[in-house]
BAVEXFI-828482 format. One record per atom (N, C-alpha, C, O): residue in three letters; chain; atom name; y, z, x. Coordinates in nm, 3 decimals, always signed. Atoms other than C-alpha are relative to their C-alpha. Layout:
% BAVEXFI-828482
code=ALA, unit=A, site=CA, py=Y, pz=Z, px=X
...
% end
This chain:
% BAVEXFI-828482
code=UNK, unit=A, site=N, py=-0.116, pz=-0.088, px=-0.001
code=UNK, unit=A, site=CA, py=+4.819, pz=+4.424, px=+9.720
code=UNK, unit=A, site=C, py=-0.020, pz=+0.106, px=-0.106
code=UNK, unit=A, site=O, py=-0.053, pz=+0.072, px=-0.220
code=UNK, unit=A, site=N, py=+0.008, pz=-0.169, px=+0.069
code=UNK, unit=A, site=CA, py=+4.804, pz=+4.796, px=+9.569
code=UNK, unit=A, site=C, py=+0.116, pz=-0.052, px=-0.145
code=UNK, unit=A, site=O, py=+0.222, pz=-0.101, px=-0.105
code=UNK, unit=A, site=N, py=-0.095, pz=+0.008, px=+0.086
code=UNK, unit=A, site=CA, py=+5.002, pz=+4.741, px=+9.218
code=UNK, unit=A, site=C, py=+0.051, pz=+0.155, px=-0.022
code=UNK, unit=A, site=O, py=+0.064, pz=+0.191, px=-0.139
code=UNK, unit=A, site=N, py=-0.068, pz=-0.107, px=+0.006
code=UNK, unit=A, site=CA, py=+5.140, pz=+5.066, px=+9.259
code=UNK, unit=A, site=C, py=+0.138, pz=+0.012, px=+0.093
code=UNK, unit=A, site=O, py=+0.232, pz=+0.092, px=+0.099
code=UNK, unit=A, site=N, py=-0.091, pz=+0.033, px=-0.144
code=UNK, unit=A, site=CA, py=+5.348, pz=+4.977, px=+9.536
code=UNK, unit=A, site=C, py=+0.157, pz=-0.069, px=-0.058
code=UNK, unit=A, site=O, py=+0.152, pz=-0.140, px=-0.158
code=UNK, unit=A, site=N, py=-0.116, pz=+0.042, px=+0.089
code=UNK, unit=A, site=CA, py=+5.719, pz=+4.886, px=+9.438
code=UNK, unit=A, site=C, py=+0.044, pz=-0.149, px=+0.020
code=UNK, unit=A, site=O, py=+0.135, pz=-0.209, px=-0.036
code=UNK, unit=A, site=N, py=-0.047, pz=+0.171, px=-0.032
code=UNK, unit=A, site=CA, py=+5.735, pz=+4.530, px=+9.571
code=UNK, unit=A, site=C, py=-0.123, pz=-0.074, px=-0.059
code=UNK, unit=A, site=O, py=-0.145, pz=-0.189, px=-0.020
code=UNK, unit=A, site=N, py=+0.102, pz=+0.061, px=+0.035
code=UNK, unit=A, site=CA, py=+5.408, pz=+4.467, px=+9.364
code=UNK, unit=A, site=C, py=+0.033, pz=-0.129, px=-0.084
code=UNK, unit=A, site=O, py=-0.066, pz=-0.202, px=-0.095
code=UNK, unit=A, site=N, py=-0.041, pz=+0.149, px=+0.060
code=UNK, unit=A, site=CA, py=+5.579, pz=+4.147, px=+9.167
code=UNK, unit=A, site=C, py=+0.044, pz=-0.064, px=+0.067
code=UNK, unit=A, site=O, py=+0.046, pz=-0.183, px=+0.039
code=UNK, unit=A, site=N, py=-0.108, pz=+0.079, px=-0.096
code=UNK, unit=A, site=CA, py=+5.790, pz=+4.049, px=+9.450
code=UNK, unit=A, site=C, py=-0.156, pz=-0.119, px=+0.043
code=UNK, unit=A, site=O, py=-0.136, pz=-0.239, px=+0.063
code=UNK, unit=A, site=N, py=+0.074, pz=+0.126, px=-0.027
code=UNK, unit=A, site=CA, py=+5.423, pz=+3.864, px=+9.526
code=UNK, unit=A, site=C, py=+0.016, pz=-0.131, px=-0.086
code=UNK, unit=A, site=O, py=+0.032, pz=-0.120, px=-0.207
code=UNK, unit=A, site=N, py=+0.022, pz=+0.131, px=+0.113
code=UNK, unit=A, site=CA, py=+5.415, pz=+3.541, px=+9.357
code=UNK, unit=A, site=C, py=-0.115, pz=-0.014, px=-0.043
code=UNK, unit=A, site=O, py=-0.120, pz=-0.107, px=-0.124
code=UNK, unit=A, site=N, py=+0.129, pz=+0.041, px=+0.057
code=UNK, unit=A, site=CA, py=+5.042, pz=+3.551, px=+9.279
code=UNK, unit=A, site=C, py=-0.019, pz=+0.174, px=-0.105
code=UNK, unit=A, site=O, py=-0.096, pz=+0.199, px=-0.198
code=UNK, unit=A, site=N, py=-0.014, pz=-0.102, px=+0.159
code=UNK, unit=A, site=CA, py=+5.109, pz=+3.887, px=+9.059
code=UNK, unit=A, site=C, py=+0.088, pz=-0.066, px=-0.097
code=UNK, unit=A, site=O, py=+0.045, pz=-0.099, px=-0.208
code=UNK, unit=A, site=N, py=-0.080, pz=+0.070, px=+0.078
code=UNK, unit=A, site=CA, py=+5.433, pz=+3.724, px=+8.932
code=UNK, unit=A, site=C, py=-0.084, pz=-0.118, px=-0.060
code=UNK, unit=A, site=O, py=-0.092, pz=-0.116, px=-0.183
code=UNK, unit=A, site=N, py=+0.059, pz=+0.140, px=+0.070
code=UNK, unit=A, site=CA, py=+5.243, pz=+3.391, px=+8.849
code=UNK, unit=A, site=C, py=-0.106, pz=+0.097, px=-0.121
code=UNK, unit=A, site=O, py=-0.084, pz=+0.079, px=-0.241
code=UNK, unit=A, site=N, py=+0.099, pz=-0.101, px=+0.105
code=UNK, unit=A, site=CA, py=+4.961, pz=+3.658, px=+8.653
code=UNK, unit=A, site=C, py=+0.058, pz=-0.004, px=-0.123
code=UNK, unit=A, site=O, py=+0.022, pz=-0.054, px=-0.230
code=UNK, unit=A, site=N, py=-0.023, pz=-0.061, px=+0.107
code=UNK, unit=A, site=CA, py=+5.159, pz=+3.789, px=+8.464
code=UNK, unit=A, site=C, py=+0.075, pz=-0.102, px=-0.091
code=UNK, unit=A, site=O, py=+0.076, pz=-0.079, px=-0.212
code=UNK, unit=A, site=N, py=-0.065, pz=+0.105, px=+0.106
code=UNK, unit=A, site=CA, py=+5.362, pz=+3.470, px=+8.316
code=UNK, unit=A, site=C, py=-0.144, pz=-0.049, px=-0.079
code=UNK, unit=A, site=O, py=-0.168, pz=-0.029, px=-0.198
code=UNK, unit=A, site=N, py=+0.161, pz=+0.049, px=+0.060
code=UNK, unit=A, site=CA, py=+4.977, pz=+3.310, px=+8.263
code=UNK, unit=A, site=C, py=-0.012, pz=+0.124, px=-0.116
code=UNK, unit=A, site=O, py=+0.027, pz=+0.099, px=-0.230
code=UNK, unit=A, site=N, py=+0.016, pz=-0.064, px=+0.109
code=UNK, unit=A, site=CA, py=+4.895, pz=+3.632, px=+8.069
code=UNK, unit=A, site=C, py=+0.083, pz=-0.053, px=-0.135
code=UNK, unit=A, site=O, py=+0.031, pz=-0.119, px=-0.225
code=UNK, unit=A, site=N, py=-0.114, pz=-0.051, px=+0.080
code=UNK, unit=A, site=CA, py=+5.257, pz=+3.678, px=+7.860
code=UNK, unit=A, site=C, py=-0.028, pz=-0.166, px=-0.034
code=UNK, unit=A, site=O, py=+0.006, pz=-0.181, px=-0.152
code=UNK, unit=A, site=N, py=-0.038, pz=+0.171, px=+0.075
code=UNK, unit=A, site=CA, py=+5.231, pz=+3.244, px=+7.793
code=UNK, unit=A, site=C, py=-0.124, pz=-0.018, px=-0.064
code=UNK, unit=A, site=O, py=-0.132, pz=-0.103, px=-0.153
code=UNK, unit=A, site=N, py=+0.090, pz=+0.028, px=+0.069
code=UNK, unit=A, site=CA, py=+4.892, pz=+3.285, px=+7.698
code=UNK, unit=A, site=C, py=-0.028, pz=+0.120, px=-0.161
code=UNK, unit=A, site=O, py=-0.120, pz=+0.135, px=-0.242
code=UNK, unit=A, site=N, py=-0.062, pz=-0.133, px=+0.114
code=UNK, unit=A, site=CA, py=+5.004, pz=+3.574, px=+7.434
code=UNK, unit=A, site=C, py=+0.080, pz=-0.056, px=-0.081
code=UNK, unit=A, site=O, py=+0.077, pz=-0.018, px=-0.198
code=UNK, unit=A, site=N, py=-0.086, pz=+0.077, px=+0.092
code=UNK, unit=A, site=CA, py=+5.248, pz=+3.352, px=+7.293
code=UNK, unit=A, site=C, py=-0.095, pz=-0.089, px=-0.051
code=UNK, unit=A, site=O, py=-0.131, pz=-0.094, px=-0.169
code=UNK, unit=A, site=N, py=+0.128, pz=+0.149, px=+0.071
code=UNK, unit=A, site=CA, py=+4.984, pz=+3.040, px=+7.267
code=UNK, unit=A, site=C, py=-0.050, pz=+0.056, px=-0.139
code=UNK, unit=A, site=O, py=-0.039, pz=+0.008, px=-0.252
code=UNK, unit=A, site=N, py=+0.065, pz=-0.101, px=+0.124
code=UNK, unit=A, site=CA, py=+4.807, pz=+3.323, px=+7.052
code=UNK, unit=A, site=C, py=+0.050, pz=-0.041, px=-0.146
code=UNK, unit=A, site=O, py=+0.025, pz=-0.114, px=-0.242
code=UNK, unit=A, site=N, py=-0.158, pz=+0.008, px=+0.079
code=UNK, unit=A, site=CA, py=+5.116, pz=+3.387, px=+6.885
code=UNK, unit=A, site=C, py=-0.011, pz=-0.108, px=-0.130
code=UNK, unit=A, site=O, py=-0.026, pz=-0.085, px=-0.250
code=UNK, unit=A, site=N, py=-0.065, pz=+0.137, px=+0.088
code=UNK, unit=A, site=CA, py=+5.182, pz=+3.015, px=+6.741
code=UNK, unit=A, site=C, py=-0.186, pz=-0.010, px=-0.030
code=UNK, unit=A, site=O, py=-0.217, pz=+0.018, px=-0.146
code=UNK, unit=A, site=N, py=+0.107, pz=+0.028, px=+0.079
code=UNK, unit=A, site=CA, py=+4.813, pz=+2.954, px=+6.692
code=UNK, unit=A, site=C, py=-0.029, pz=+0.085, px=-0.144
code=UNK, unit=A, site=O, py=-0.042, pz=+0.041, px=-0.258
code=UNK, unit=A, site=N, py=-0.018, pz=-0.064, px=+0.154
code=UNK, unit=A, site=CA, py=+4.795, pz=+3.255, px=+6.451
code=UNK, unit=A, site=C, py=+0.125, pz=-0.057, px=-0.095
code=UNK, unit=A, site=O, py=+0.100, pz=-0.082, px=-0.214
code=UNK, unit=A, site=N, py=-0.074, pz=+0.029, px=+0.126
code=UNK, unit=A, site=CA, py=+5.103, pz=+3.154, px=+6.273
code=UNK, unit=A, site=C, py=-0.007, pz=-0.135, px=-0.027
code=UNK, unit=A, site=O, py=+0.031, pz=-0.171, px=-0.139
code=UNK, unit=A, site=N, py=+0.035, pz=+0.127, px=+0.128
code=UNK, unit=A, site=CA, py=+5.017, pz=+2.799, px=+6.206
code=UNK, unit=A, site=C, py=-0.150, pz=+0.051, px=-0.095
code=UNK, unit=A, site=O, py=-0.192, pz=-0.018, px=-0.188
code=UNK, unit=A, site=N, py=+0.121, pz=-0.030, px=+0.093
code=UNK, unit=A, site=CA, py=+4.692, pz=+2.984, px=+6.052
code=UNK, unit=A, site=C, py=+0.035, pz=+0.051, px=-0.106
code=UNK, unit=A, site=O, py=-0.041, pz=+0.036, px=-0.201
code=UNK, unit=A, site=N, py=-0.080, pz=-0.122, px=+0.049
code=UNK, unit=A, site=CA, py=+4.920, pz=+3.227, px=+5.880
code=UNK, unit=A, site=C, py=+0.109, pz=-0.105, px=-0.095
code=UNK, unit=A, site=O, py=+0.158, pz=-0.072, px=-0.204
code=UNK, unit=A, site=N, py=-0.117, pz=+0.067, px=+0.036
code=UNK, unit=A, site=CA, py=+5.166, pz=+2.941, px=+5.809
code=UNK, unit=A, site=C, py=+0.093, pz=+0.062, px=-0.014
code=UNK, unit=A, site=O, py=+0.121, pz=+0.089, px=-0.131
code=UNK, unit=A, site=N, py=-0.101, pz=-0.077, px=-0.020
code=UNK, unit=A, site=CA, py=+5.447, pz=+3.127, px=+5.920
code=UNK, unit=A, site=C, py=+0.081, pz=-0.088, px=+0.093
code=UNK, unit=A, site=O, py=+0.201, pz=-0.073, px=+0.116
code=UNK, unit=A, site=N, py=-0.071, pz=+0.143, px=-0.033
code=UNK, unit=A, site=CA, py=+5.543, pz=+2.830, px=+6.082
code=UNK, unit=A, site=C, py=-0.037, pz=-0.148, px=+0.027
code=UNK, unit=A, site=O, py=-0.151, pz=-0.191, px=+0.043
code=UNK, unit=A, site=N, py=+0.074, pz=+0.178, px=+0.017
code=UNK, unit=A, site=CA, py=+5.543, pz=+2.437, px=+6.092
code=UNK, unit=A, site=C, py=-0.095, pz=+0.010, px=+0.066
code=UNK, unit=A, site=O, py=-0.099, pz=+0.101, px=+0.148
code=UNK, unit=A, site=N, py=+0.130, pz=-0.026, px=-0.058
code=UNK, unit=A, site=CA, py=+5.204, pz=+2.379, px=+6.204
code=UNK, unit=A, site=C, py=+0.070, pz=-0.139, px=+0.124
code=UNK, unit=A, site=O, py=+0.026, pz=-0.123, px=+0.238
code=UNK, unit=A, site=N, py=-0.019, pz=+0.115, px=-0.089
code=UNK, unit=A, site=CA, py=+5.359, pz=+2.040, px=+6.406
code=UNK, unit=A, site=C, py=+0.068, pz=+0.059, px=+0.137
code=UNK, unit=A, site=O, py=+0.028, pz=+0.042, px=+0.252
code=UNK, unit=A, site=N, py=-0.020, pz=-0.078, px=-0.097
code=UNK, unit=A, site=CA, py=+5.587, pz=+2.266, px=+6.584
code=UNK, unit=A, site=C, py=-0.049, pz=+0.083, px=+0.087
code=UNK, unit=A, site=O, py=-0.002, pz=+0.092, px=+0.200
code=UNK, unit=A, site=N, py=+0.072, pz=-0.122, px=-0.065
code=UNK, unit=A, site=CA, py=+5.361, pz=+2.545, px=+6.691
code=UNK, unit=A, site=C, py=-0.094, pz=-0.097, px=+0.082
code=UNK, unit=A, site=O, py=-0.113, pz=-0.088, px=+0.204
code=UNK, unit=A, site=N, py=+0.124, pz=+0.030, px=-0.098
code=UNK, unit=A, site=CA, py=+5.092, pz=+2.334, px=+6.796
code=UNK, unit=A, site=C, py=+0.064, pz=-0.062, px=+0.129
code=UNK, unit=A, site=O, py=+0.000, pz=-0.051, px=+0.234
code=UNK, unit=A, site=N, py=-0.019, pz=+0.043, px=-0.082
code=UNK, unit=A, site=CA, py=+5.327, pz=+2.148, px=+7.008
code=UNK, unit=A, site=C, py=+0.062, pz=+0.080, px=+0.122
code=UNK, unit=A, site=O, py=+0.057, pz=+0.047, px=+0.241
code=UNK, unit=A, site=N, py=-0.052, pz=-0.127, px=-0.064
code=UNK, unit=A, site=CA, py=+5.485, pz=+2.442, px=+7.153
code=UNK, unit=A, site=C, py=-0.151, pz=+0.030, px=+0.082
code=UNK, unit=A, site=O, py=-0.147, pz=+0.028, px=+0.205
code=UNK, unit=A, site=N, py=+0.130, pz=-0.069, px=-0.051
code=UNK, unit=A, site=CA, py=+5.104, pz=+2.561, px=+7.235
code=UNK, unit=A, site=C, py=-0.043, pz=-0.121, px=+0.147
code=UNK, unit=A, site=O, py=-0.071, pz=-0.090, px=+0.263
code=UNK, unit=A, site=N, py=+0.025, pz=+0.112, px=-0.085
code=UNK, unit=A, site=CA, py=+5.044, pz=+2.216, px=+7.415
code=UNK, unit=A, site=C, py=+0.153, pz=-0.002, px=+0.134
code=UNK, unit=A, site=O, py=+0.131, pz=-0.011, px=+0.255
code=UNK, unit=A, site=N, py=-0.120, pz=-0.048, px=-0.152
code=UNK, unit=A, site=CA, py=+5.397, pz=+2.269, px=+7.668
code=UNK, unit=A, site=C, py=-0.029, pz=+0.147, px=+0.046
code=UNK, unit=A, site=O, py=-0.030, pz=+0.182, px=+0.164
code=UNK, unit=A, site=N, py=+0.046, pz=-0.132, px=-0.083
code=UNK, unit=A, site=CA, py=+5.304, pz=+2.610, px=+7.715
code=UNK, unit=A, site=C, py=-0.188, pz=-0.058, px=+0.134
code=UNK, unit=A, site=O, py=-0.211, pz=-0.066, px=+0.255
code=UNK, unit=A, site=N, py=+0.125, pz=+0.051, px=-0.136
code=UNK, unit=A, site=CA, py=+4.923, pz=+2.483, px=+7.871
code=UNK, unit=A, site=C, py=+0.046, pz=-0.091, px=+0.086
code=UNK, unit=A, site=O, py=+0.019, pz=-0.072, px=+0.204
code=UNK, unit=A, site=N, py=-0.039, pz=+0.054, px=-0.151
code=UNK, unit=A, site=CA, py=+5.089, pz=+2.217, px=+8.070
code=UNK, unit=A, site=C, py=+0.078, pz=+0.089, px=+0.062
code=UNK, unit=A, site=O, py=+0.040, pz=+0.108, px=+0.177
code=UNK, unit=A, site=N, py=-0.026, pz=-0.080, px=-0.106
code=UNK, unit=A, site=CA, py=+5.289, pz=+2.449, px=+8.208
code=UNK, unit=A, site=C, py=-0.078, pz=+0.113, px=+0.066
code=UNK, unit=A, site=O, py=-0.060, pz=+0.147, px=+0.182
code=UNK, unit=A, site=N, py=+0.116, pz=-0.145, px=-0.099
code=UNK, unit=A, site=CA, py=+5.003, pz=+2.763, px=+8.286
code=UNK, unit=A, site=C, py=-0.087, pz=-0.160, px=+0.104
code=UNK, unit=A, site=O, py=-0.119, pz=-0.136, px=+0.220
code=UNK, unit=A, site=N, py=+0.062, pz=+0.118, px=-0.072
code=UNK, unit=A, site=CA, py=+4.834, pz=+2.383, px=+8.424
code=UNK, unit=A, site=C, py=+0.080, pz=+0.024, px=+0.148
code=UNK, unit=A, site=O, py=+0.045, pz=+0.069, px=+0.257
code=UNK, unit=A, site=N, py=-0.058, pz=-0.021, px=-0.187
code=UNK, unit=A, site=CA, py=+5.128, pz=+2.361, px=+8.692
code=UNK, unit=A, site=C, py=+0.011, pz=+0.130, px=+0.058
code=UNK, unit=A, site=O, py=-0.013, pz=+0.127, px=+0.178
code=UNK, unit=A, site=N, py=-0.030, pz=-0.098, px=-0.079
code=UNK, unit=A, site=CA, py=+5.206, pz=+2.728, px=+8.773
code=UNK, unit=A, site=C, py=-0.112, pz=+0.044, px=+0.096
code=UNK, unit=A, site=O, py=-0.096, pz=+0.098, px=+0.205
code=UNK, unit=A, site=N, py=+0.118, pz=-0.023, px=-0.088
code=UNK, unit=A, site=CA, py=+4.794, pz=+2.746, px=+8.866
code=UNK, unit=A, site=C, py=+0.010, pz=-0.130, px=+0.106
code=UNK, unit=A, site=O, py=-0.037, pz=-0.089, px=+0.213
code=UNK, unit=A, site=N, py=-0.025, pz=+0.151, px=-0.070
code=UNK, unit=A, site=CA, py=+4.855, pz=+2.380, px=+9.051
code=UNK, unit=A, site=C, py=+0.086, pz=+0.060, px=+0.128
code=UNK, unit=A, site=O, py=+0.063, pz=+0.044, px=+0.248
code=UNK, unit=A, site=N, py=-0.118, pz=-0.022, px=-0.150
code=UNK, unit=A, site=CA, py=+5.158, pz=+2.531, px=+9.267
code=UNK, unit=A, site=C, py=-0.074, pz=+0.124, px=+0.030
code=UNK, unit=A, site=O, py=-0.082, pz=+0.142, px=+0.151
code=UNK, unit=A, site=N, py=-0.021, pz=-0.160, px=-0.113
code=UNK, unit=A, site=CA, py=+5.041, pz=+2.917, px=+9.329
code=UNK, unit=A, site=C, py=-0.142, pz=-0.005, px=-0.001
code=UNK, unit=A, site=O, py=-0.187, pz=-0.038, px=+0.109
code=UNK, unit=A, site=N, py=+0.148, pz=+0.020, px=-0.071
code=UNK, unit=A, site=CA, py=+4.678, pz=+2.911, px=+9.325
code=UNK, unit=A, site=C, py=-0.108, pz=-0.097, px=+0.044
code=UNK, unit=A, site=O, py=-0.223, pz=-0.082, px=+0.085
code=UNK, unit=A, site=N, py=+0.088, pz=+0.120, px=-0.104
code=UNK, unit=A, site=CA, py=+4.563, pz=+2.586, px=+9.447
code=UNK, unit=A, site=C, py=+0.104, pz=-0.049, px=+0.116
code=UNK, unit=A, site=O, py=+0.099, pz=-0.166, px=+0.153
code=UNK, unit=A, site=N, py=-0.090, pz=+0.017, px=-0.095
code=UNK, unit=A, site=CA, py=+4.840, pz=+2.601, px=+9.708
code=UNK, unit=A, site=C, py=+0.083, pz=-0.135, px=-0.011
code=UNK, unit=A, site=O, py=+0.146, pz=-0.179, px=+0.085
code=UNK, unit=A, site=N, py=-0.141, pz=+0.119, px=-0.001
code=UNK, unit=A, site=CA, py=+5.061, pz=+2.301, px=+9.609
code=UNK, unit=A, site=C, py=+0.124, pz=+0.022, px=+0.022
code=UNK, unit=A, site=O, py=+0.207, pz=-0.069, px=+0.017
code=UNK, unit=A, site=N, py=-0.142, pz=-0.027, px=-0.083
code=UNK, unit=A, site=CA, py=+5.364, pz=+2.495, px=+9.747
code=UNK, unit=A, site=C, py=-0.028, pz=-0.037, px=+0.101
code=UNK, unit=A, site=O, py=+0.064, pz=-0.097, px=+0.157
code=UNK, unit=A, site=N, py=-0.005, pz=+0.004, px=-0.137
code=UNK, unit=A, site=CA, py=+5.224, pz=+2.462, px=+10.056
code=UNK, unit=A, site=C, py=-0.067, pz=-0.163, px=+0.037
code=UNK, unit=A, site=O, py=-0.117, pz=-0.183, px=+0.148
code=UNK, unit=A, site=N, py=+0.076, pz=+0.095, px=-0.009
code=UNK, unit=A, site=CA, py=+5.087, pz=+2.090, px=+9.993
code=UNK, unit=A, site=C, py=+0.113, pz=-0.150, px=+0.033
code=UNK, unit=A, site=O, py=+0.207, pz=-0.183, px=-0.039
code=UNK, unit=A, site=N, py=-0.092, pz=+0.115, px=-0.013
code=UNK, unit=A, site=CA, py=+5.249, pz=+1.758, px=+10.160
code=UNK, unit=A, site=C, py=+0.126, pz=-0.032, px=-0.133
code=UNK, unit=A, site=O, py=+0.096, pz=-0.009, px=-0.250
code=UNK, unit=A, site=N, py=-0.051, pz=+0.003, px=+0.117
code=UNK, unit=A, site=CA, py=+5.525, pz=+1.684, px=+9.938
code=UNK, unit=A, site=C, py=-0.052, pz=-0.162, px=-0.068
code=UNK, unit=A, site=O, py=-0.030, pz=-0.182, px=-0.187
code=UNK, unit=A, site=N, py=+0.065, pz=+0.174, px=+0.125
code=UNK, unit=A, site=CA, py=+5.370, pz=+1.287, px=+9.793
code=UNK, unit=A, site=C, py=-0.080, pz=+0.149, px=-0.086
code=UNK, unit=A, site=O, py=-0.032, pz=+0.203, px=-0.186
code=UNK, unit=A, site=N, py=+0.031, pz=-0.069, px=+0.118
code=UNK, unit=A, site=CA, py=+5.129, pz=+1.550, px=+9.659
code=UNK, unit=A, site=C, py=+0.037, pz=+0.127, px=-0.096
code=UNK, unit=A, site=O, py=-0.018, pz=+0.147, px=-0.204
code=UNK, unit=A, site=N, py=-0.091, pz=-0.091, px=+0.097
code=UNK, unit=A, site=CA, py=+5.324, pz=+1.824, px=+9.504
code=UNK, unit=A, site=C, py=+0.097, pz=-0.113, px=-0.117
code=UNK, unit=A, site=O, py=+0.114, pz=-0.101, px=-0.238
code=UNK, unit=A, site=N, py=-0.087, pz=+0.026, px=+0.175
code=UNK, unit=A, site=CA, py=+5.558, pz=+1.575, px=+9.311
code=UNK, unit=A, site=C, py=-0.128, pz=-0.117, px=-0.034
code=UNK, unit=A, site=O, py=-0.141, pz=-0.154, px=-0.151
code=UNK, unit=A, site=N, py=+0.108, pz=+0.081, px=+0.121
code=UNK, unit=A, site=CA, py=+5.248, pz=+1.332, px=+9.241
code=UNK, unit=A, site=C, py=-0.069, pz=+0.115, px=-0.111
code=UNK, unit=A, site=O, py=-0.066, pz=+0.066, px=-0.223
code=UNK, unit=A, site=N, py=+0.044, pz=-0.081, px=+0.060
code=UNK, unit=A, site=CA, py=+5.082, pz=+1.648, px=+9.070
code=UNK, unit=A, site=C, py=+0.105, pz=-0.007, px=-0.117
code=UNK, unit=A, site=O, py=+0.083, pz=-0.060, px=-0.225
code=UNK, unit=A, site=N, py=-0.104, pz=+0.021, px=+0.120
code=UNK, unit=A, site=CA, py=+5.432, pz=+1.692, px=+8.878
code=UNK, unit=A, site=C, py=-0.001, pz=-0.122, px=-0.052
code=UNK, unit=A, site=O, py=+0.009, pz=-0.128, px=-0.174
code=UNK, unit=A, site=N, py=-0.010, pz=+0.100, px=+0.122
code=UNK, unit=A, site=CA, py=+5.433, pz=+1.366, px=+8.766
code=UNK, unit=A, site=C, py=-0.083, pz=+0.004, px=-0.084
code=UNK, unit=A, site=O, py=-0.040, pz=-0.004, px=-0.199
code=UNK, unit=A, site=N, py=+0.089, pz=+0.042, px=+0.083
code=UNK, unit=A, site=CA, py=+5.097, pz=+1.342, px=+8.621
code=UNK, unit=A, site=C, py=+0.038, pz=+0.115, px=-0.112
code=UNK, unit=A, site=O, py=+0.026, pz=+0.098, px=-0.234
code=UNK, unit=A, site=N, py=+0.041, pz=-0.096, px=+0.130
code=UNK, unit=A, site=CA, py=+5.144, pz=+1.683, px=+8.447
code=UNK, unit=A, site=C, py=+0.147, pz=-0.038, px=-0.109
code=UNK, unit=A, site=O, py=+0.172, pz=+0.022, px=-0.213
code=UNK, unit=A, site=N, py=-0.126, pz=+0.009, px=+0.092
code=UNK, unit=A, site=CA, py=+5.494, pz=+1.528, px=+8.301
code=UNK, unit=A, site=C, py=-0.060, pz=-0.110, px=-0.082
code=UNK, unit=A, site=O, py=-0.040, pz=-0.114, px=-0.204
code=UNK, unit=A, site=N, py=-0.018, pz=+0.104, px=+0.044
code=UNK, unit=A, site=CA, py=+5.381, pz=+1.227, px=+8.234
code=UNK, unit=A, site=C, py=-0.171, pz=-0.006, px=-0.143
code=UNK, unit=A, site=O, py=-0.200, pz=-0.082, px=-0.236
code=UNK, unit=A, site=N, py=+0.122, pz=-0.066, px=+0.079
code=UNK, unit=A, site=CA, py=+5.047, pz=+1.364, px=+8.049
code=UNK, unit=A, site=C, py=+0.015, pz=+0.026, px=-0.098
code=UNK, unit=A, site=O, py=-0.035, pz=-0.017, px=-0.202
code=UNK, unit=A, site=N, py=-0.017, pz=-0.077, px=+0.148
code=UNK, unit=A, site=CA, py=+5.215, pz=+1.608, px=+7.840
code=UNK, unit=A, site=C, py=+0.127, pz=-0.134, px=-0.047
code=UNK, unit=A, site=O, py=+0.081, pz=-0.197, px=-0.143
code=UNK, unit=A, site=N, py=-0.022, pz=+0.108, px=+0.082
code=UNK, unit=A, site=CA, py=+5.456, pz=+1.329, px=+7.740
code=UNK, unit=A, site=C, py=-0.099, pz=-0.052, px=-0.065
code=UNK, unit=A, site=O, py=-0.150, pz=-0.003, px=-0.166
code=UNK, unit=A, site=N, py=+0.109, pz=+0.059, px=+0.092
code=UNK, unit=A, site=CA, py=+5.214, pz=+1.113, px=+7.638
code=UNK, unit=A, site=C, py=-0.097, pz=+0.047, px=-0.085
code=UNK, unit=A, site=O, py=-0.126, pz=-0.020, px=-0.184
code=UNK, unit=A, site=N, py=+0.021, pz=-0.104, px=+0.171
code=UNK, unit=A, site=CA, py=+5.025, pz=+1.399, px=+7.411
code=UNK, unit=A, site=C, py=+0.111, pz=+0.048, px=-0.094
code=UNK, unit=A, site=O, py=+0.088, pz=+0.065, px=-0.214
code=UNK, unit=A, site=N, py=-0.096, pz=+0.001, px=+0.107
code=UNK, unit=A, site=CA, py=+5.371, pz=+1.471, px=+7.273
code=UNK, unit=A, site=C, py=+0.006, pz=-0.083, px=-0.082
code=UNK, unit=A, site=O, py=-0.007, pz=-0.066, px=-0.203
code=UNK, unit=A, site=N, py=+0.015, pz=+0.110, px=+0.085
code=UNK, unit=A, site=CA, py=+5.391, pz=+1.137, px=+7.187
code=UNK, unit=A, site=C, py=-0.049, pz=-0.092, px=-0.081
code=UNK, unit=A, site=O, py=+0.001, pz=-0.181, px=-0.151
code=UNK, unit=A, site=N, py=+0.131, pz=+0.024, px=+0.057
code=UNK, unit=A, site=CA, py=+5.096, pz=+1.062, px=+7.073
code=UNK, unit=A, site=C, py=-0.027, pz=+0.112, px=-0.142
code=UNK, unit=A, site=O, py=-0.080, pz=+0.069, px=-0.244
code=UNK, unit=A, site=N, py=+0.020, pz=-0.082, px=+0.079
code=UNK, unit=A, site=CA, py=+5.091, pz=+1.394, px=+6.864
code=UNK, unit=A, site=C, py=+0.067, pz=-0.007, px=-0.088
code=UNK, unit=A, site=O, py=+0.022, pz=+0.013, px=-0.201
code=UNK, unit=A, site=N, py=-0.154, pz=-0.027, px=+0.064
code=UNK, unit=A, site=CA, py=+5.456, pz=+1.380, px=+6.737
code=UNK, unit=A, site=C, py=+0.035, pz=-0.129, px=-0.100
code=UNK, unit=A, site=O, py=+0.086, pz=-0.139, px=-0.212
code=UNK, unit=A, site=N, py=-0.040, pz=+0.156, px=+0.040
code=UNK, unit=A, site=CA, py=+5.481, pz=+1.004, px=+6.693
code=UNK, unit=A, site=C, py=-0.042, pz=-0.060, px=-0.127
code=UNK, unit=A, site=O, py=-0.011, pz=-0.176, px=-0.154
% end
C-alpha cells in the first residue's frame, strides 16, 4: 500500500509498524534511564520486559496470521505469552 494514500494506517500491518517502532522507542527510553538512573532500574527493566511480550503478540496476531488462526490456537498463543511474562515478572520481581 502507497503510504501516501489517506487510508494508509487504516491497514493493520502499517498500524501494527508503527506501535513495534514507537514500543521499541520507549524500550530505548527505560533502558537509557536505568543507565542514566533517572529511574528505578527494577521498574524500567520490567516495563522493558511487558513492552517485548507485547511487540511478541502484536507480531503473533498480524504477521504470523493468528487473527486468522483456529481459535485453540490464537488463545493457546495468548496464554503462553501471559503465562511467560508472568513467570519472568515473577521470577524478576519476587
Amino acid at each position: 500500500m502507497d503510504c501516501g494514500k489517506p487510508g494508509a494506517l487504516r491497514d493493520g500491518t502499517n498500524l501494527a509498524w508503527l506501535v513495534l517502532v514507537g514500543s521499541t522507542l520507549v524500550g530505548w527510553w527505560l533502558g537509557h534511564a536505568i543507565q542514566t538512573a533517572q529511574a528505578p532500574m527494577r521498574l524500567a527493566t520490567a516495563g522493558v520486559l511487558l513492552i517485548a511480550f507485547a511487540k511478541t503478540w502484536l507480531v503473533g496476531y498480524q504477521f504470523m496470521e493468528l487473527k486468522h488462526a483456529p481459535w485453540w490456537l490464537r488463545h493457546g498463543f495468548d496464554a503462553w505469552i501471559i503465562a511467560v511474562c508472568a513467570a519472568l515478572m515473577a521470577l524478576y520481581l519476587g
